[in-house]
C-alpha positions as CSV (number, residue, x, y, z in Angstrom):
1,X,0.0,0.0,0.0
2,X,2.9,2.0,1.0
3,X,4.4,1.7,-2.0
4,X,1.4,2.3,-4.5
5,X,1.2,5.9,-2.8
6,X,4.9,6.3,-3.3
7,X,4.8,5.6,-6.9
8,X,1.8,7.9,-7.6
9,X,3.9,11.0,-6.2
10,X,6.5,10.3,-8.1
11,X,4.4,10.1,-11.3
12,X,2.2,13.0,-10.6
13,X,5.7,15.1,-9.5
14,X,7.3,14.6,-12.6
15,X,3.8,15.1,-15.1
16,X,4.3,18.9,-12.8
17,X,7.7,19.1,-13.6
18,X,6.9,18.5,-17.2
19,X,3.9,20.5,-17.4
20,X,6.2,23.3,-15.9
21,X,9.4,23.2,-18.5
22,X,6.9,22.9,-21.3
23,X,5.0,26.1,-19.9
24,X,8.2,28.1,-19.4
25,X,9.6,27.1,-22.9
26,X,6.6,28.2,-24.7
27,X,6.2,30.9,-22.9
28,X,10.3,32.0,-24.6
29,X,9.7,30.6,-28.0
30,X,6.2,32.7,-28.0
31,X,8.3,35.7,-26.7
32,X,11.3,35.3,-29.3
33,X,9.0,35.0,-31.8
34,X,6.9,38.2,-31.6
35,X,10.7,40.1,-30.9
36,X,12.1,38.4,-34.5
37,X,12.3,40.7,-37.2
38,X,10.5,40.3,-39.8
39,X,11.8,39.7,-43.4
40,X,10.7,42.8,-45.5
41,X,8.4,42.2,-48.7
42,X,10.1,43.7,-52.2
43,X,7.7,44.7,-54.8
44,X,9.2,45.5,-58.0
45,X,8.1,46.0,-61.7
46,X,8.6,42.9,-64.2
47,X,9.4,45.8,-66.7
48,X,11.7,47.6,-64.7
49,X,13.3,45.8,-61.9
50,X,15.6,48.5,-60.7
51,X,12.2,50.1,-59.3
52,X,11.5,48.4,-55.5
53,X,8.8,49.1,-52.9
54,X,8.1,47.9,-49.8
55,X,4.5,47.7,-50.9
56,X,2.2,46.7,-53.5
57,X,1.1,49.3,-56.2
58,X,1.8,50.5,-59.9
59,X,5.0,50.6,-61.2
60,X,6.3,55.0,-61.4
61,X,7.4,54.7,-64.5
62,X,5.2,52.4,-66.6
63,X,2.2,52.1,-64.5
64,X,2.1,48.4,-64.5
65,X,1.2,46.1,-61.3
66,X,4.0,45.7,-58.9
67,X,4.9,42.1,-58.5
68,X,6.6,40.4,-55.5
69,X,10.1,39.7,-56.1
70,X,11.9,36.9,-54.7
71,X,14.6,39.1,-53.6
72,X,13.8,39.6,-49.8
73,X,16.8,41.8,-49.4
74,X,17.7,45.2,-50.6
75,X,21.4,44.5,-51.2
76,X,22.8,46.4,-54.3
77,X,26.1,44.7,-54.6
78,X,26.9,42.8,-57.7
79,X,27.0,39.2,-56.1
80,X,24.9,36.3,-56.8
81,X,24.9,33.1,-55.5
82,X,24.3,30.0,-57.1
83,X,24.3,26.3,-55.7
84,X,26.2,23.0,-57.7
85,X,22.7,22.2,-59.7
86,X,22.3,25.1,-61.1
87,X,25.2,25.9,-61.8
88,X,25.9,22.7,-63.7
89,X,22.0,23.7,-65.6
90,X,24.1,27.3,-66.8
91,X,27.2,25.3,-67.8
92,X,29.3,27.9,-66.2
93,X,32.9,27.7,-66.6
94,X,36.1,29.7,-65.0
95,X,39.5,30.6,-65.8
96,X,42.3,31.8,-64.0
97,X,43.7,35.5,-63.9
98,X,47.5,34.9,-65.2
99,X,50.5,36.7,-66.1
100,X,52.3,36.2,-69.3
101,X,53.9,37.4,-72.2
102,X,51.7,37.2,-75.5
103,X,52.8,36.1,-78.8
104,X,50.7,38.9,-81.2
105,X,50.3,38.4,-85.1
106,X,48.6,41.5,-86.7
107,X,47.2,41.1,-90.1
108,X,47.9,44.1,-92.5
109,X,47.3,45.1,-96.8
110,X,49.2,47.2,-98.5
111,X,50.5,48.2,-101.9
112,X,54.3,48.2,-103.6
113,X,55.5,50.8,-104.6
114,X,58.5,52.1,-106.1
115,X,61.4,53.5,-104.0
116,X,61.0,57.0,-104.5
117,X,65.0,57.4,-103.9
118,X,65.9,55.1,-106.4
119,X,63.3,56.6,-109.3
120,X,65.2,59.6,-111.3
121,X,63.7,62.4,-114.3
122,X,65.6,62.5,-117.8
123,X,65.0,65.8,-118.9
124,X,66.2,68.2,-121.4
125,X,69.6,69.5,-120.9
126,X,69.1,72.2,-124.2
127,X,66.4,73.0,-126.8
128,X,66.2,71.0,-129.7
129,X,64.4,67.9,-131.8
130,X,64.1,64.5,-131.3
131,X,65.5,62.3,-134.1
132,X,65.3,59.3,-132.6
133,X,64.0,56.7,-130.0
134,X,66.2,54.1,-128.5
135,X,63.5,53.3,-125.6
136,X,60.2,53.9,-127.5
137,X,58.0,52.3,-125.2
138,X,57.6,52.4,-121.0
139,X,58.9,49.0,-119.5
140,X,62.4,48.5,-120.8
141,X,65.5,47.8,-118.5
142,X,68.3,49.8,-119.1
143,X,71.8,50.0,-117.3
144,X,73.1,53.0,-116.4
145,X,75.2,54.8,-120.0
146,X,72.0,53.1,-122.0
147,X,71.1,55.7,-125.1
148,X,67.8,56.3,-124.8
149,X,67.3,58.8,-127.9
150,X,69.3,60.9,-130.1
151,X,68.5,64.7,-130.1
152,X,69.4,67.4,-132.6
153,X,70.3,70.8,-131.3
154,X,72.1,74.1,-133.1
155,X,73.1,75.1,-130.1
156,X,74.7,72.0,-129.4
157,X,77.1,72.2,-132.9
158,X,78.1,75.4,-132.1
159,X,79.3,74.4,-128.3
160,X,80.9,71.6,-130.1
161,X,82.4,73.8,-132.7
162,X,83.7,76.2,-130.2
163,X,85.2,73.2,-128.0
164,X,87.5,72.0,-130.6
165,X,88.6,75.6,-131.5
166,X,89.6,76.1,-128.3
167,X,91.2,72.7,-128.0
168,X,93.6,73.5,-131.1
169,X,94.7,76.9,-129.5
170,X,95.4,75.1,-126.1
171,X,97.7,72.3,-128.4
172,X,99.4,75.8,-130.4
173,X,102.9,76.4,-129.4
174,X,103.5,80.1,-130.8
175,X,101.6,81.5,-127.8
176,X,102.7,83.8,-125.0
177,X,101.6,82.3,-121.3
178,X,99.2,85.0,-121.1
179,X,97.3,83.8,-124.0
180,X,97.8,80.1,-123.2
181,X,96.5,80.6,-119.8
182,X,93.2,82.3,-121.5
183,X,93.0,79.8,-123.9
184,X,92.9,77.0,-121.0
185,X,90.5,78.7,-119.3
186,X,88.4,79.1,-122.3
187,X,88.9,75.4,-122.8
188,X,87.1,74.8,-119.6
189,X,84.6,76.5,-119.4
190,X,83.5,75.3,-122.7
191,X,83.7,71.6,-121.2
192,X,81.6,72.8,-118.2
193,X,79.1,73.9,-120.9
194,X,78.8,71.1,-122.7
195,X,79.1,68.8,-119.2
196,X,76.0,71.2,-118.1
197,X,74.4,70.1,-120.9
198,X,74.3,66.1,-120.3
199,X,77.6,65.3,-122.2
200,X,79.8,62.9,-120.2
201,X,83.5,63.2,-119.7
202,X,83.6,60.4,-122.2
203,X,82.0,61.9,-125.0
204,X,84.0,65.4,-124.6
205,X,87.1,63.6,-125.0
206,X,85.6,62.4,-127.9
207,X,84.7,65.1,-129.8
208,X,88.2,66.4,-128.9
209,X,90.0,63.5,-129.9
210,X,88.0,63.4,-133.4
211,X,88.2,66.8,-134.0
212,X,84.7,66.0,-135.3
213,X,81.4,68.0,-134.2
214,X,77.9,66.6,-134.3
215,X,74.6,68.6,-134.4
216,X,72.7,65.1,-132.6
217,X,73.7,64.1,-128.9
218,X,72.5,61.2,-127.4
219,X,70.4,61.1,-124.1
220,X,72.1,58.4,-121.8
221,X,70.6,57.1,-118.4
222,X,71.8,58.3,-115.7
223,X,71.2,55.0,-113.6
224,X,69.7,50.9,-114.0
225,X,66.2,50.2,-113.8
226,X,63.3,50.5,-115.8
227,X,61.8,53.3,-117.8
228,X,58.7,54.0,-116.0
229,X,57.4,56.9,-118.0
230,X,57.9,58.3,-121.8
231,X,56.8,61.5,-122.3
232,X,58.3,61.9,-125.8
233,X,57.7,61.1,-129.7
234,X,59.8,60.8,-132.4
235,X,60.2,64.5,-134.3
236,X,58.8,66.2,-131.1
237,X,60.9,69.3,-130.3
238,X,61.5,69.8,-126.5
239,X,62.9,72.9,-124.4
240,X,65.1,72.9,-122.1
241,X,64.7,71.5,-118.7
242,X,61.5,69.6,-120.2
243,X,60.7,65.5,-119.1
244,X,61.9,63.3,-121.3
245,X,61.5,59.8,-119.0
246,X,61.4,58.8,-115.4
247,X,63.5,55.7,-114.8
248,X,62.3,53.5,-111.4
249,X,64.7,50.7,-110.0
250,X,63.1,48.0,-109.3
251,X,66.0,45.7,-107.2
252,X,64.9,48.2,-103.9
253,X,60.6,48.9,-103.5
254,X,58.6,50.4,-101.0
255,X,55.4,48.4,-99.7
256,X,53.0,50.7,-97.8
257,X,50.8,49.2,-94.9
258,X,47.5,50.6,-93.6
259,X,47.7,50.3,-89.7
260,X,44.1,50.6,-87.4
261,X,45.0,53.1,-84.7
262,X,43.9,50.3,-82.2
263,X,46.8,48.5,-83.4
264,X,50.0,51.5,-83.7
265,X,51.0,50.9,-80.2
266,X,52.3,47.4,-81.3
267,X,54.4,48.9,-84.6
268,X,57.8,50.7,-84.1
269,X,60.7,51.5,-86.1
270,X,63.3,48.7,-87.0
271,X,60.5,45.9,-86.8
272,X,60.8,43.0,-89.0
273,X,57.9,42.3,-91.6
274,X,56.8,39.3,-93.4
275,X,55.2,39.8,-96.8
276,X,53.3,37.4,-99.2
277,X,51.9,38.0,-102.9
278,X,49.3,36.1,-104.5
279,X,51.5,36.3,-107.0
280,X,53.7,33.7,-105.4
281,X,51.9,31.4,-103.3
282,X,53.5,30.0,-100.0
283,X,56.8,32.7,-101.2
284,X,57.8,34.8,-98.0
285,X,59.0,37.9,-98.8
286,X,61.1,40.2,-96.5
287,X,61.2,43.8,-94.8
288,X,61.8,46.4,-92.4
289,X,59.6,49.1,-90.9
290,X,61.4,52.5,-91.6
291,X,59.2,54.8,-91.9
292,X,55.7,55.4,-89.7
293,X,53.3,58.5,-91.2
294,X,52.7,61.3,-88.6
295,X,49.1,62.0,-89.8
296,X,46.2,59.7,-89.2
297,X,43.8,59.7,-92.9
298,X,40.4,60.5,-91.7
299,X,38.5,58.5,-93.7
300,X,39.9,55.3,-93.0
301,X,40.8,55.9,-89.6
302,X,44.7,54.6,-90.8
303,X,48.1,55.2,-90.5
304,X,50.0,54.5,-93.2
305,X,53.7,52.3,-92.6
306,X,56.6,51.9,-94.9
307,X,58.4,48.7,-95.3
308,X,61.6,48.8,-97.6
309,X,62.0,45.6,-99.1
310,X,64.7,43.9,-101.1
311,X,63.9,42.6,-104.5
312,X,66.9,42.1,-106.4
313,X,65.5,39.0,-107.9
314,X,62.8,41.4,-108.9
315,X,59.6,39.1,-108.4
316,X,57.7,42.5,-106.9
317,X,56.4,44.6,-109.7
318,X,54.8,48.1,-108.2
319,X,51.6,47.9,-107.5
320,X,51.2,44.1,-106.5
321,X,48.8,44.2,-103.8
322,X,50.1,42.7,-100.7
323,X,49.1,40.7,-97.3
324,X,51.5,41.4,-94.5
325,X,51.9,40.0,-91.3
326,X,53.8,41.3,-88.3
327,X,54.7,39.3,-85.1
328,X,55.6,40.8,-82.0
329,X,55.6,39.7,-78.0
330,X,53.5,42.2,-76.0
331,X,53.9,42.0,-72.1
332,X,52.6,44.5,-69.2
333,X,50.4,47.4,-70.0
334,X,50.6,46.5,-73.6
335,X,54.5,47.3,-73.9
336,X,56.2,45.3,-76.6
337,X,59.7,44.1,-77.4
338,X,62.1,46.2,-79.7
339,X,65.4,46.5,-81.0
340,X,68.1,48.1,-79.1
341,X,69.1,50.9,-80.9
342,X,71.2,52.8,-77.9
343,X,74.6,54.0,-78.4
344,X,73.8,53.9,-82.2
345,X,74.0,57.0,-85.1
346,X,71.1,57.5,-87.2
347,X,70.7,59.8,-90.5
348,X,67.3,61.9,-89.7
349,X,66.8,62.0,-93.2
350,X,67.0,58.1,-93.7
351,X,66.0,56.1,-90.8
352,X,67.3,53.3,-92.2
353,X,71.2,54.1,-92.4
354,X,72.0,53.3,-88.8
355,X,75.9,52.9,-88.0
356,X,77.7,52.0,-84.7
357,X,79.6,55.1,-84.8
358,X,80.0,58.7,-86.0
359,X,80.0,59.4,-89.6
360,X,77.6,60.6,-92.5
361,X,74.3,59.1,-94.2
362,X,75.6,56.7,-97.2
363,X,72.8,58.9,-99.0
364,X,72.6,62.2,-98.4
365,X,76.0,62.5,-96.7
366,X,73.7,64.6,-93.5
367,X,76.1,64.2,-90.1
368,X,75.1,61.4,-88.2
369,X,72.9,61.7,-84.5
370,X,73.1,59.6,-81.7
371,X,69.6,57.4,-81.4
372,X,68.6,58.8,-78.2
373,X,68.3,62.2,-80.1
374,X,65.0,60.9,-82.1
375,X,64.0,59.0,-78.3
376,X,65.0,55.6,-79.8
377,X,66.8,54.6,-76.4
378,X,67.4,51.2,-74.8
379,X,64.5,48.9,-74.4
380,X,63.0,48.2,-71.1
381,X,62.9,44.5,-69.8
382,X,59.9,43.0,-71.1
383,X,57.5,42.2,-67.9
384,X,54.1,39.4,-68.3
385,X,50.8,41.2,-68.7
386,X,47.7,40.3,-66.6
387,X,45.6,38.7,-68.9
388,X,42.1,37.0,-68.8
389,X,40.4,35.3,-72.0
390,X,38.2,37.3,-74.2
391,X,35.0,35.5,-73.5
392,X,35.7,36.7,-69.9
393,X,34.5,40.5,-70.4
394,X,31.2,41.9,-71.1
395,X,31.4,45.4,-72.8
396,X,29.3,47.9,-72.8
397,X,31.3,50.4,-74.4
398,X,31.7,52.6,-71.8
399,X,32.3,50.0,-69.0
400,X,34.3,46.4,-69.1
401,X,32.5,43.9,-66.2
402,X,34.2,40.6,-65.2
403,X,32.5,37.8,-62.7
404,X,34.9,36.7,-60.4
405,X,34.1,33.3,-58.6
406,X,34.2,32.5,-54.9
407,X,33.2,30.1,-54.1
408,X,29.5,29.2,-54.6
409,X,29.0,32.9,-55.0
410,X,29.7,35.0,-58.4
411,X,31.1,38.6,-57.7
412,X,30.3,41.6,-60.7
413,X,33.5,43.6,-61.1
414,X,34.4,46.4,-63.3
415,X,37.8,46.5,-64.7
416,X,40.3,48.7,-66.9
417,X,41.5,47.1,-69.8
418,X,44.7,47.3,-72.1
419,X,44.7,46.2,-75.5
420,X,43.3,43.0,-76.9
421,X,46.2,40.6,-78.4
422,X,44.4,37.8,-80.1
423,X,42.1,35.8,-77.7
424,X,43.2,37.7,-74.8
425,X,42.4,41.1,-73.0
426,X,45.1,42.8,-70.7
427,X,44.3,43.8,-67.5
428,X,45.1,47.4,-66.4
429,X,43.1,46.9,-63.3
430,X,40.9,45.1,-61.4
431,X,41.9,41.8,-61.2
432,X,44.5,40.1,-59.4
433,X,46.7,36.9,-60.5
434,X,45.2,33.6,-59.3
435,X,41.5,35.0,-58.8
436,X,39.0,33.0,-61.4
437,X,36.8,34.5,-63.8
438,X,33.9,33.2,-65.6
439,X,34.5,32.4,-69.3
440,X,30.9,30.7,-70.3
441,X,27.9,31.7,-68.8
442,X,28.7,35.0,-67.5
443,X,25.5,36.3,-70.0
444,X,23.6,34.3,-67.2
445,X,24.9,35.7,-64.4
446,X,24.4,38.9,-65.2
447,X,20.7,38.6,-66.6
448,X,20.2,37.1,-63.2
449,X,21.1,40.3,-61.6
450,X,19.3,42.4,-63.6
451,X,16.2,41.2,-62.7
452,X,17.3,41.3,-59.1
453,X,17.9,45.1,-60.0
454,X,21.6,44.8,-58.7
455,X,24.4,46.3,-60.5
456,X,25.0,44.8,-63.8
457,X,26.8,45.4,-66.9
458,X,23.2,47.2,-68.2
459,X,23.3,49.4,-65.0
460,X,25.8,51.1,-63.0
461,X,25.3,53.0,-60.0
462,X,27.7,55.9,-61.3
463,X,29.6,57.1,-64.1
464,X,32.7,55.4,-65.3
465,X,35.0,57.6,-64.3
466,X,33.3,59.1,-61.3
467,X,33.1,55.7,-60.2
468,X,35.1,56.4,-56.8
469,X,33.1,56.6,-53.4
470,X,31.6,59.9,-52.7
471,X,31.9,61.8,-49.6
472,X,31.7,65.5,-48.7
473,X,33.9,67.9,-49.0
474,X,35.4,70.1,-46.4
475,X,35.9,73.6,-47.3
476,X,37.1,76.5,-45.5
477,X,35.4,79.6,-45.9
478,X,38.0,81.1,-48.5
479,X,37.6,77.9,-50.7
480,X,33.8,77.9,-50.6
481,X,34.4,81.2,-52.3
482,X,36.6,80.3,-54.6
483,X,34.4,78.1,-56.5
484,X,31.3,80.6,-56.3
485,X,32.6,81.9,-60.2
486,X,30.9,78.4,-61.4
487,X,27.7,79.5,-60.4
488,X,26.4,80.6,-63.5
489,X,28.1,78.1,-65.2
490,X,26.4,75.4,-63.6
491,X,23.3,77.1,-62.9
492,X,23.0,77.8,-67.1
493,X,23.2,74.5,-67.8
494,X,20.5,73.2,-65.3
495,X,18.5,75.8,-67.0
496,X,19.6,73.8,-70.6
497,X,18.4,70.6,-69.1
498,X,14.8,72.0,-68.1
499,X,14.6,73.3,-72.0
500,X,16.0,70.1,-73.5
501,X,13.0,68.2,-71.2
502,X,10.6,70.4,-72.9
503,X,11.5,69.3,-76.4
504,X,12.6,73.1,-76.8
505,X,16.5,73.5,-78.9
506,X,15.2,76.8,-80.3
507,X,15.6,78.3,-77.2
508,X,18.2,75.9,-76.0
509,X,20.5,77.4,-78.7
510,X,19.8,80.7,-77.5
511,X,20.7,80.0,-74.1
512,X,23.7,78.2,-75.2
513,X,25.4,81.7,-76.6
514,X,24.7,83.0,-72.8
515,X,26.9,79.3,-71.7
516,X,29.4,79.7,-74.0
517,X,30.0,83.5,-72.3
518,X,29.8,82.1,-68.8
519,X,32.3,79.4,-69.9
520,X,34.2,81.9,-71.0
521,X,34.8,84.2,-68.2
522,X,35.1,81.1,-65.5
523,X,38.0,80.2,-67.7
524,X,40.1,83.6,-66.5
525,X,39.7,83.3,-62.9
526,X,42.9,82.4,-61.2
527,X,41.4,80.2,-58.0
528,X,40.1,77.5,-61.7
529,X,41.6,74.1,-60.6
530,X,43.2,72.4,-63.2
531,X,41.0,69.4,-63.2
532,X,38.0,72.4,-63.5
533,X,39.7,73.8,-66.2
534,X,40.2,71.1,-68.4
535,X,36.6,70.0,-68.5
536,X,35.7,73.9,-69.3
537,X,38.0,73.5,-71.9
538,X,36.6,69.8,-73.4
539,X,33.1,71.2,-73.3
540,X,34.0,74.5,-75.0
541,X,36.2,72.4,-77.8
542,X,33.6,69.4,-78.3
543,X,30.5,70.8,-77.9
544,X,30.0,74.2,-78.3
545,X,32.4,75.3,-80.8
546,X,30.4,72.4,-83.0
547,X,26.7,73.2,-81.9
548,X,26.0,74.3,-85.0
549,X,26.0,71.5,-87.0
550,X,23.9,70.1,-84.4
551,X,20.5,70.5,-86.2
552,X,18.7,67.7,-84.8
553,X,17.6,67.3,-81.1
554,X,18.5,63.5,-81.2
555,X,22.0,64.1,-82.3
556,X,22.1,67.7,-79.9
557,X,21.1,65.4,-76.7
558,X,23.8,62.3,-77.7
559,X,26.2,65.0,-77.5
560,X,25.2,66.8,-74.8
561,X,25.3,63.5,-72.7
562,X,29.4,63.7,-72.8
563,X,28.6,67.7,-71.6
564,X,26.4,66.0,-69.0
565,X,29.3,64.1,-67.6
566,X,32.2,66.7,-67.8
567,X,30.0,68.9,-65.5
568,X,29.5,66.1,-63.2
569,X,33.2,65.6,-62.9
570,X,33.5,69.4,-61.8
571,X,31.0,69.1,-59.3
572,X,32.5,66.3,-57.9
573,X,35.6,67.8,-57.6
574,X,34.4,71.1,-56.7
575,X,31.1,70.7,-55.2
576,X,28.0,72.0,-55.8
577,X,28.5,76.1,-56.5
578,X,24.9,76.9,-56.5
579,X,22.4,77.7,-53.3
580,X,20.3,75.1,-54.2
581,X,19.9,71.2,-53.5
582,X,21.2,69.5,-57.1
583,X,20.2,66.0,-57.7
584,X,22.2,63.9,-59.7
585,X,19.7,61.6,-61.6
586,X,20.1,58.6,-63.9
587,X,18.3,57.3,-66.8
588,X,19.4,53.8,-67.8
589,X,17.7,53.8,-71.6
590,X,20.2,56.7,-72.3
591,X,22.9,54.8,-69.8
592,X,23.4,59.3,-69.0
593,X,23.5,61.0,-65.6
594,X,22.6,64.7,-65.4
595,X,22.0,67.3,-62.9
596,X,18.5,68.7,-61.9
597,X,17.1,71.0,-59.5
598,X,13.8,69.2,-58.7
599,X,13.4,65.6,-57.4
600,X,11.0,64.9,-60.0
601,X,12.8,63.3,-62.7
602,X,12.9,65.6,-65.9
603,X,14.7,64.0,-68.7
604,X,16.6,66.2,-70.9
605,X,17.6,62.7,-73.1
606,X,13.9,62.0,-74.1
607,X,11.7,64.9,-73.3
608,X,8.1,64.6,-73.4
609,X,8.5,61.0,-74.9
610,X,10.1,59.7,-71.8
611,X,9.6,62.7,-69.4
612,X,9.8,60.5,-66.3
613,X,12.3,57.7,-67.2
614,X,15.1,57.7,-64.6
615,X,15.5,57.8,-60.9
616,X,17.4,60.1,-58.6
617,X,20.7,59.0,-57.7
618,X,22.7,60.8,-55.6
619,X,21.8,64.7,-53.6
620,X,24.5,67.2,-53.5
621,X,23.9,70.3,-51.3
622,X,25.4,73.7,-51.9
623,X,29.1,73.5,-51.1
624,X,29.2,70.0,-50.5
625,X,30.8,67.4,-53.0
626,X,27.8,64.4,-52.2
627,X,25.7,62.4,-49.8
């Protein structure tokens, strides 16, 4: 009996102890619960993602129906997360950020030409008539002496006549030394006359020798090649100092090469080329960069190159279109390995005579210079480049985005970029060796995060190169005045803006003048930073000194974007000059920024088409650089 009462205490002491820990813990789990925070809602328009609420309604800018997004957070950074099935379902794939040197081949057309050194002028030495043509048509080789006609000249016979005259009185012994001594000078001037007149040393003696005078004189060539050009006839009479041929050599030619501008940074002086014809199939041909053009052609957006090339098998005719190809290693910042042409002398004239010592140019017998003269000094060591494969970048012509993995999560970076050498980008910045990048399926990733409305390569959260953090500036009293000279400046072209939104360039152009004037007189103040100054100056060269050809709105506002951001670039660096709020707003159909007075968005980029397309992005206050 004893022990039945025993055992029910026990059991009803620990149902209360039981009943009791279940109260108390429900009473802390009820508690916790209320205190938990809850996970805000997003709303956000399937049209325009970048807009999110924190309630349901119509989308600001197209009126749709907000939607709920399944983004619970409000985090703008470009990151997004992805787990092993999915991303196995996007196929992504990564490489690795290294350094190394890059073999570069650039393609490159041209023509051959002849060297223009090597190509000489027969012309008439004295009036007279053609009797004859040796060469009497344009193509024959000739070696230097060659007749190439015979020409009949009055003039001529008498020269001759006189030559031999004075010959005989040089040879006469009755003569006193005063007349012998004018007869010898007589005598030489005469064979300066006639050697004036194209007759070689040769044919002088000659006609001296013979005693005999000639009213004809032949036409010799003066060097070996090939007679480019006739400009004579049989019978024709000529005058002196008239063209009689032009006479090219063809063992030495000139092949001109159109180079892009994106790829001059990788041609230099000195650099070997290799040339093919389709001439010659599979034939190499070689040469050597000696001359680069200093003028860009505007139409083609080319430079042209000269290559001389040796052709003494003469297999190159002029004119022979040609494919070139130079090879070159390219390493950091898009440097690239060259000869070393220090402690060397150089003809200015003709690049191409370089000697190891003092001396003259073998063809125009200029004085030497030392290299380092025309800057052609000693090669730096060649360092690797930070490079990343071409698939890795997405380009937006303004901005160049990478995703760098880490793990499960993919990270949206912008970078600077060097030049592109074949399947390869160099990295200026951004990137470090060893991270990974995503090569395939980085389209994905970043159409992800637009509709997440997080930075992408479709939206940025500032201009490229204001792309630094922004803080405020701290001015002392003197400095806040400093600046007040852009006042009108900037307060002129928020007036421009509020036109422009109205569809209104009539009156924009007018106001424009008024700019121009305020531009003007910031220009002369002395207290102008130079960063201030130099946009001033960009807007005044680009823009207004072209206005107007700008006859069109559309083509006014695409210029006046690039206005937009050189006046951004002041403010940032010298805060806002006015007495007003200025609002910094963004409108990612244009991909622009401007600056506005009102919060309401007014977009000068569209007008009344698109009045309110764009979102306010950043709120300057007077004398202040941001917030």
């Amino acid at each position: 009996m004893k022990l039945s009462i025993k055992i029910t205490c026990l059991i009803l002491t620990m149902a209360l102890v039981g009943f009791s820990t279940g109260w108390v813990l429900g009473t802390y789990y009820e508690k916790n619960k209320k205190e938990a925070p809850k996970t805000k809602e997003i709303w956000t328009c399937s049209m325009h993602p970048e807009v999110q609420l924190p309630k349901p309604g119509k989308c600001p800018k197209c009126s749709m129906d907000l939607i709920l997004s399944g983004n619970k957070s409000n985090n703008k950074d470009a990151i997004y997360e992805m787990s092993p099935e999915a991303k196995k379902l996007a196929e992504i794939e990564v490489s690795e950020v290294e350094k190394r040197i890059l073999n570069h081949e650039i393609p490159l057309v041209g023509k051959a030409y002849y060297d223009e050194r090597t190509t000489s002028t027969i012309s008439a030495w004295f009036p007279g008539r053609i009797d004859r043509l040796f060469v009497d048509f344009t193509g024959t080789r000739v070696s230097k002496g060659d007749h190439l006609a015979l020409q009949y000249s009055p003039d001529l016979l008498a020269a001759q006549e006189e030559l031999i005259e004075s010959a005989k009185r040089v040879e006469s012994k009755d003569q006193s030394p005063f007349l012998k001594k004018s007869n010898l000078q007589l005598l030489t001037s005469t064979k300066e006359k006639l050697r004036l007149w194209g007759l070689s040393d040769e044919q002088i003696k000659e006609i001296i020798k013979t005693k005999k005078s000639s009213n004809q004189v032949e036409i010799q060539s003066s060097q070996k090649g090939v007679v480019i050009k006739k400009f004579i006839n049989k019978g024709d009479y000529v005058k002196t100092g008239q063209k009689l041929f032009t006479i090219g050599n063809l063992e030495h030619l000139w092949v001109f090469l159109d180079v892009y501008e994106s790829e001059l940074s990788f041609i230099y002086f000195g650099q070997k080329v290799i040339l093919q014809s389709e001439a010659f199939p599979g034939k190499d041909f070689h040469g050597t960069v000696s001359f680069i053009q200093p003028e860009l052609d505007d139409k083609t957006r080319t430079i042209k190159i000269r290559v001389n090339v040796d052709n003494t098998d003469l297999k190159l005719k002029p004119g022979m279109l040609m494919n070139a190809m130079v090879k070159v290693k390219v390493g950091k910042n898009g440097n690239v390995s060259h000869p070393d042409f220090s402690n060397k002398w150089i003809c200015p004239m003709h690049p191409e005579v370089m000697k190891s010592k003092p001396g003259q140019c073998d063809l125009c017998q200029m004085d030497l210079v030392k290299t380092e003269s025309l800057n052609m000094t000693k090669p730096k060591k060649l360092e690797p480049a930070l490079v990343i494969p071409e698939t890795a970048v997405l380009l937006t012509g303004k901005r160049a985005v990478v995703y760098v993995k880490k793990g499960n999560k993919y990270e949206g970076r912008q970078i600077v970029l060097g030049p592109k050498v074949k399947h390869y980008y160099i990295v200026i910045s951004g990137l470090q060796e060893g991270e990974l990048v995503v090569t395939k399926g980085n389209f994905k990733i970043d159409s992800s995060l637009q509709i997440m409305a997080k930075p992408s390569m479709m939206k940025n959260d500032w201009p490229e190169e204001d792309s630094e953090p922004m803080g405020k500036l701290n001015r002392s009293p003197q400095e806040k005045e400093n600046t007040l000279f852009l006042k009108p400046v900037f307060n002129k072209y928020i007036e421009i803006n509020q036109l422009l939104a109205k569809d209104n360039l009539k009156d924009t152009k007018i106001e424009l003048g008024k700019w121009k004037l305020n531009i003007k007189k910031a220009l002369t103040e002395k207290s102008i930073s130079k960063t201030t100054k130099t946009s001033l100056n960009k807007i005044q060269k680009d823009f207004l000194e072209q206005m107007e050809k700008f006859k069109d709105i559309d083509i006014f506002r695409e210029k006046w974007k690039k206005t937009s951001q050189s006046i951004i670039k002041i403010q940032k660096n010298s805060g806002n000059p006015t007495d007003k709020k200025i609002y910094t707003a963004y409108c990612p159909m244009a991909d622009s920024y401007w600056l506005q007075l009102d919060k309401a968005i007014k977009n000068p980029y569209y007008g009344k088409s698109m009045l309110d397309c764009g979102e306010i992005k950043k709120t300057t206050k007077p004398s202040e650089q941001g917030e």
